[in-house]
C-alpha distance (Angstrom), angle and dihedral (degrees) to the residues before:
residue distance angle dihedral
X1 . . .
X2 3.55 . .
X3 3.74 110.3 .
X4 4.44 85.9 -144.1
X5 3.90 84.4 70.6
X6 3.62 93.0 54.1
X7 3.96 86.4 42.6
X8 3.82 85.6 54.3
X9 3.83 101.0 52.2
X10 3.72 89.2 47.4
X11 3.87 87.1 64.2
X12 3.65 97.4 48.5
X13 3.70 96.8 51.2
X14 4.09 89.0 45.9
X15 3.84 79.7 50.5
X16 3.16 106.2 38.9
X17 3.57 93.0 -147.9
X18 4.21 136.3 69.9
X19 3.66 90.5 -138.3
X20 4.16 101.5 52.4
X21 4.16 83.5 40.8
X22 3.83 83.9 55.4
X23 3.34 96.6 54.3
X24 3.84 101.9 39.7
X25 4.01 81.2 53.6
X26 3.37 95.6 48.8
X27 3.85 96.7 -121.6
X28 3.60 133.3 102.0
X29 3.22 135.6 -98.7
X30 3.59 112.1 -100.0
X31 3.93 96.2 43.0
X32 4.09 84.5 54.4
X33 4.06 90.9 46.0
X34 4.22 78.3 50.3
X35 3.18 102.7 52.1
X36 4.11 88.6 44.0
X37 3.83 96.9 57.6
X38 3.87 92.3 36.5
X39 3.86 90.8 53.4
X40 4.14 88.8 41.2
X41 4.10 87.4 50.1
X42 3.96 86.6 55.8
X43 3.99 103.1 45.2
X44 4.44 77.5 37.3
X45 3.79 93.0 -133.1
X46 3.84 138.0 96.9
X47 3.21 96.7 -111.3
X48 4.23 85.4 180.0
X49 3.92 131.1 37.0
X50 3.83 112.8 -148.8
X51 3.45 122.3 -147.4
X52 4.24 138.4 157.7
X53 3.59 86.1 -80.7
X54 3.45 106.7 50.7
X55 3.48 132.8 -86.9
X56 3.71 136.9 -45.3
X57 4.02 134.6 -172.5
X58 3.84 122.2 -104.7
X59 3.98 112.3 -135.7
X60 3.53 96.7 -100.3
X61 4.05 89.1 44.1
X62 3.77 83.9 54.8
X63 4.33 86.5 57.3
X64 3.84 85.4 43.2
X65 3.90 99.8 50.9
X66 4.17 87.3 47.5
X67 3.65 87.4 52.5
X68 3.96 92.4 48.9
X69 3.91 92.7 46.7
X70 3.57 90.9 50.4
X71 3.62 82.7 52.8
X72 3.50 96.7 44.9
C-alpha cells in the first residue's frame, strides 16, 4: 500500500469533503474519489460514507484512518 493513499484519506476526513481535499492536494476531484474507492476495495471496507453533505467515516474507517495517522 502506497503510503500517498493513506496521506489522501487523512485529508478528506480533516475536510470533510472529497472536493476541499482535492483542492488542498492539488488534484481533482475524481482522481481523489479514485484513489478512495480503489484503496477502500483493497483494505475491503468503506472506510467513508458519502452523503449530500459531504462525507463521513464508517466505524471501521474510523480504526483505519487511526492506523494511517499513526503511520503517517
Amino acid at each position: 500500500m502506497n503510503t500517498i493513499l493513506l496521506k489522501y484519506v487523512v485529508e478528506v476526513e480533516k475536510e470533510g469533503s472529497i472536493s476541499r481535499a482535492a483542492e488542498n492536494l492539488y488534484m481533482n476531484q475524481p482522481t481523489l474519489s479514485k484513489a478512495i474507492r480503489e484503496l477502500e476495495d483493497m483494505v475491503g471496507i468503506p472506510i467513508f460514507r458519502r452523503t449530500s453533505k459531504g462525507v463521513i467515516p464508517t466505524q471501521k474507517g474510523l480504526e483505519f484512518l487511526e492506523y494511517a495517522k499513526d503511520i503517517l
